[in-house]
N, C-alpha and C positions, 0 to 999 in steps of 0.2 A: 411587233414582228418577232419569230419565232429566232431572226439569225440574233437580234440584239437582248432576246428574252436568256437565252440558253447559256450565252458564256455571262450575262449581267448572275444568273444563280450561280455560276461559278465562283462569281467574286462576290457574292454576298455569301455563299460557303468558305471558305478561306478565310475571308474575312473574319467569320466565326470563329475557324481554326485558330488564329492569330492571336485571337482574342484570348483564347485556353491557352495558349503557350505563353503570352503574356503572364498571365494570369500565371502562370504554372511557375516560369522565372522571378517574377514578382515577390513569390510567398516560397522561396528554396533555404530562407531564414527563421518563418515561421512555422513556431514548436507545434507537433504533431499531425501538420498539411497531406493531405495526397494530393497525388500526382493526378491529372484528369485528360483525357483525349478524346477527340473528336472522332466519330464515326459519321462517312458521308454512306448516301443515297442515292441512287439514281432517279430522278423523276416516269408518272406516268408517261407511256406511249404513244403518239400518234400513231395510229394504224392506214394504211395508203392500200390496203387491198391486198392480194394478194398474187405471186408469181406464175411461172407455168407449171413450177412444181406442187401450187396448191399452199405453198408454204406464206404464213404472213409478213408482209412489210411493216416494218415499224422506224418509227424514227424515234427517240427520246427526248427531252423538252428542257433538259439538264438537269442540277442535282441540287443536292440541300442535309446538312446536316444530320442525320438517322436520331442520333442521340450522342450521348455525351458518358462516355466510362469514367469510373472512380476507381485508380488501384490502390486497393485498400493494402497491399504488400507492406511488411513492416518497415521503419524507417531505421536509423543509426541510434543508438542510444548514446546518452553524452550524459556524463557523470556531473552534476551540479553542486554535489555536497550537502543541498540546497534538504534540509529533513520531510519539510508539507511536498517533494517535487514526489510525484512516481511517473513510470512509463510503462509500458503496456508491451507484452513481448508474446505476440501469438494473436489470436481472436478477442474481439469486444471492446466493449467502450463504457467511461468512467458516465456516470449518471447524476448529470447534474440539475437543479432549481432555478427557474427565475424566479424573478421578483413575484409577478404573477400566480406560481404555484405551480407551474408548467413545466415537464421534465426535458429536458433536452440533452444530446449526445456527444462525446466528445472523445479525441485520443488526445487533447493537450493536457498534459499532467503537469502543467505549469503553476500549480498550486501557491497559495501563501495563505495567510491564517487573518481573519478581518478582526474587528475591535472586539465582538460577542467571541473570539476564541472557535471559530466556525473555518472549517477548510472550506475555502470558496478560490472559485477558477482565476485567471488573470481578470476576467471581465465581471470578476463581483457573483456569478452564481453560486448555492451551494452546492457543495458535492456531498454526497447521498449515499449512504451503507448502514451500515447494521451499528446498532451501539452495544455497550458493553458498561455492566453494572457488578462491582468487584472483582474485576478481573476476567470475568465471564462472559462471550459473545452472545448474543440473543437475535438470532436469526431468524426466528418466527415470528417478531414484533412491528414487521415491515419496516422500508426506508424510514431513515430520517436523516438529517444532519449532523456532520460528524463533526463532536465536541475535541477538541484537541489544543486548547487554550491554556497558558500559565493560572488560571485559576482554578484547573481541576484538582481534587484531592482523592490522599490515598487513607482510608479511615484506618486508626491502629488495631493492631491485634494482638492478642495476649498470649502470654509465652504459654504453650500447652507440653512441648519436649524439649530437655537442654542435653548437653553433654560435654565433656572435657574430657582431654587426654594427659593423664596426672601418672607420675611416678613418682612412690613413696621408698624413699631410699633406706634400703635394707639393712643400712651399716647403722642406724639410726638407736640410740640406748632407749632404754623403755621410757616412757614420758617425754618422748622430745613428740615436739606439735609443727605439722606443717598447715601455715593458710593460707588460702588461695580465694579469692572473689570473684564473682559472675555476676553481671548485670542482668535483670530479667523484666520483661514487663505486664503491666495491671491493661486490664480493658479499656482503659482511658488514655493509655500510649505514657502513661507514667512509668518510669524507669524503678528498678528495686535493687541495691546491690547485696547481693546474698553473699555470706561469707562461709565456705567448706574448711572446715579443724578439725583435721588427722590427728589420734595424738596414737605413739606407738604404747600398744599394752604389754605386749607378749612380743617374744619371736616371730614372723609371718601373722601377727595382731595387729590390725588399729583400729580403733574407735573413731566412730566420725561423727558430726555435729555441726549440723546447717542451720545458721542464726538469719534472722532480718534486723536492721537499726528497729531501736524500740518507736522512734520517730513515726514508722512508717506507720503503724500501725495505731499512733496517737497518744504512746505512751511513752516515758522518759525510765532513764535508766539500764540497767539490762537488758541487753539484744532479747530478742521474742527470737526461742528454740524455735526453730520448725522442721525438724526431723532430726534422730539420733539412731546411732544402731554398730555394729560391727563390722567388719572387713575381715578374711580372711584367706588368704594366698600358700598354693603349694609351694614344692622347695626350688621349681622355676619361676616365682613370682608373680604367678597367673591370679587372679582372683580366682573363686571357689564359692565363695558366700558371698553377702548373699547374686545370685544371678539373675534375679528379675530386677527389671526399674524400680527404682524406688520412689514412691508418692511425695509429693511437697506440696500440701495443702495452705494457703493461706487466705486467711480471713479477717474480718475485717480494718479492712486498709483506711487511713486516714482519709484520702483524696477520694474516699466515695465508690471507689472501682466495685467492680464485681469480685467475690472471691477468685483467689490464684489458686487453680488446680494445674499442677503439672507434672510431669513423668521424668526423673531425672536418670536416663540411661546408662549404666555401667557397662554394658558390652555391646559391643556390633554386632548388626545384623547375621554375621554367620557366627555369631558367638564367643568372637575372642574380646580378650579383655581390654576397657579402656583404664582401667584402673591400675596398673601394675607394680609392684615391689622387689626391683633388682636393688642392688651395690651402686646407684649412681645418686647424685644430687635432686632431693627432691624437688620437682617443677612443673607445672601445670603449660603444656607444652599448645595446648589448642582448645578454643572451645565453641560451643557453638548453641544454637538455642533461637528456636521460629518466630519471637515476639518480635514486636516493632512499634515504636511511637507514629504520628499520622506525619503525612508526606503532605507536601505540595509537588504539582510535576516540574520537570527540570526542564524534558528533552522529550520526543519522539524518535519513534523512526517507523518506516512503513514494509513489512515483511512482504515475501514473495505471495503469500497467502492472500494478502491486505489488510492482513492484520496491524493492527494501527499500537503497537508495543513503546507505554509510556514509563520510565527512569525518572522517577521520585525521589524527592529529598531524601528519604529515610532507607534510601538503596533498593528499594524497594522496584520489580519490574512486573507491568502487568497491564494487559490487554483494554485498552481502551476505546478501542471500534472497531470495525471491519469495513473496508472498500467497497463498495460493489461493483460487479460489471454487467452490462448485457449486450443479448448478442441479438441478430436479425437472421429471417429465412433469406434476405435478398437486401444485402448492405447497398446494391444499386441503386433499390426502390427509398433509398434515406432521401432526405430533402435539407440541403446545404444552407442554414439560414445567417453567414457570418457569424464572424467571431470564433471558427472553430468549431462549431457547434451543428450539431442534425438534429429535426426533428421525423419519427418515425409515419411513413404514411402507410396505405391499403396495398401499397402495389411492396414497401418494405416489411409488413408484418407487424406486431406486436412484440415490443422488446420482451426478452425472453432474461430474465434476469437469477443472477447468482452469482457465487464468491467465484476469486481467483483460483486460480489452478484446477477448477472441479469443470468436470465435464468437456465442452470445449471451447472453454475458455479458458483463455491466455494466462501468465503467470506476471507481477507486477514486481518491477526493481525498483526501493527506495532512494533520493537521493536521485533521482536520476530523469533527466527527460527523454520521448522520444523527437525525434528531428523528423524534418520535412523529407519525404521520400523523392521527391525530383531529384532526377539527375540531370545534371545540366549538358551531359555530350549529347545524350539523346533527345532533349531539348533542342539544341544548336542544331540536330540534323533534321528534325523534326521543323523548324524553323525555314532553313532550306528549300527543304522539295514543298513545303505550303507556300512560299513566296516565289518559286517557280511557276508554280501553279496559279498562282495571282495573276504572274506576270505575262504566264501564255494567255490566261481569258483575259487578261487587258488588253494585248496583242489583236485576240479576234476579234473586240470593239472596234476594236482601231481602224482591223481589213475588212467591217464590215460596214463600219462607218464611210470610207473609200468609197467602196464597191457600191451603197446607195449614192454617196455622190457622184459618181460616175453615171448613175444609174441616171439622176435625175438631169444629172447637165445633158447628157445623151437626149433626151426626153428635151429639152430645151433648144435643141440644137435646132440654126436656119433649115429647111427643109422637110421637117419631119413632123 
């Protein structure tokens, strides 16, 4: 019967609803959730003919769920400290592996790092971006698994330009020697410490002379020269001569390396001097020089980019993956398969993938998750008028369940 069919869809609509609010309160703690609501329908028409106006009678047969929305609107970000955590601030989603080989979708940036040194999600998938080899992103080599493990290294590299900032003290009698040491390094991340000896010749004179320990080079005895030459400064104590870098060639080194060629700079970039000769205490005030021994990583951290920026033993800082994200023509059309996780179908499109901040896609905060976007007042009222609305179509069970008993005792009755 159409009086018991019509308010029973009622209460299996509702029902549904309840289900989603449920469901919505349920998960107002889990990282990355949206929020989902019911959309009801009215069922087909019975049509009874029509009036005197020509116009059609209809009667409706009740309702039923239409569909179900997803608001993908961003959630609260909440700062974890947590280095593998990111969250996602705008459009797209982190793109992660199953076991399987299967890509699936995600806004929980609840990350942690498994035994292989692999960011993978809370539930064990990999997460998936771009890797990076010396420091260098490689975005054309397609997804893969982002390496991010205490056993990545950072290989050494050989000092190619040094520099110091040295004042040779002008009040200095002729043959007094000022020395100063710089550490530099071989291809092999082998350390070298070069010794620089000022001696004063003249007035506004000094002769200089850059030694290596004879050791290093496999011999004993006398440091091994490796450069010699003059200095000379006007009566402000500017250097003058020479003004180009000057070369420091070394060769063959004990530990195998490759020869040391490097550029040892006397002035800055705009030209003034690093070397200088006033009236004060001669002193090698700073120095500086691009070699490094090899690193192990220490730490990460996850840039707005996605850039996955790894902090090496040897201080050394340098890009070791990239994030990816991707976006949908119709994030509706996603298919909700637990655990956080979407798979993309025909009616959501073809994930559309690329880095953070480009295009339009969203920008990613290290250290940081995004939270469950329910709000729970709007829940609790939402709660409400669908358990009103239960409670009237149980109601018209009830008067209509009556109204047939009525109907049949009547029918029962002596006389009829």
């Amino acid at each position: 019967m159409a009086s018991f069919s019509i308010p029973l869809s009622g209460l299996d609509a509702t029902s549904e609803a309840l289900n989603i609010i449920s469901n919505n309160l349920a998960n107002m703690n889990t990282v990355g959730f949206k929020d989902q609501s019911a959309n009801f329908q009215d069922l087909f028409y019975q049509n009874y003919g029509s009036d005197g106006a020509n116009d059609p009678i209809q009667v409706g047969v009740g309702t039923s769920v239409g569909s179900v929305s997803t608001n993908y609107s961003n959630g609260t970000l909440q700062n974890t400290g947590i280095d593998s955590n990111a969250a996602i601030t705008g459009n797209g989603f982190f793109i992660t592996q199953e076991a399987g080989g299967g890509l699936q979708y995600t806004r929980a940036g609840d990350f942690t790092v498994n035994s292989a040194g692999q960011l993978t999600t809370a539930g064990g998938e990999l997460v998936m971006g771009y890797p990076a080899a010396n420091g260098i992103v490689n975005q054309g080599g397609g997804l893969s698994a982002l390496e991010v493990g205490a056993g990545l290294s950072d290989p050494p590299a050989a000092t190619t330009t040094m520099q110091q900032q040295t004042n040779l003290n002008a009040g200095s009698t002729v043959g007094t020697t000022y020395s100063t040491t710089m550490a530099v390094y071989d291809s092999l991340g082998e350390s070298h410490n070069l010794t620089f000896n000022y001696t004063m010749s003249a007035p506004n004179t000094w002769t200089y002379q850059v030694t290596l320990p004879a050791a290093d080079t496999g011999g004993t005895g006398s440091p091994t020269v490796v450069a010699t030459g003059t200095m000379n400064f006007d009566s402000s104590g500017n250097l003058t001569s020479p003004t180009a870098a000057i070369p420091l060639n070394i060769s063959g080194l004990a530990d195998g390396a490759a020869n040391l060629s490097s550029a040892w700079n006397i002035t800055t970039p705009a030209g003034g001097s690093l070397i200088t000769q006033v009236a004060s205490t001669s002193a090698t005030s700073t120095t500086d020089q691009n070699g490094y021994m090899a690193g192990t990583l220490q730490t990460f951290s996850i840039l707005a980019d996605g850039t996955i920026q790894g902090q090496f033993s040897n201080l050394q800082t340098q890009a070791i993956g990239q994030v990816a994200l991707a976006s949908f023509a119709n994030n509706q059309g996603l298919l909700s398969v637990g655990g956080d996780s979407y798979q993309n179908t025909l009616s959501s499109g073809a994930a559309v993938v690329g880095t953070p901040n480009s295009g339009a896609l969203g920008t990613l905060t290290g250290g940081s998750v995004e939270l469950s976007n329910v709000d729970i007042s709007t829940e609790f009222t939402n709660l409400i008028v669908v358990q009103r609305a239960f409670e009237a179509d149980s109601r018209v069970v009830t008067t209509f369940d009556s109204v047939t008993s009525s109907t049949v005792n009547l029918q029962a009755s002596p006389g009829n």
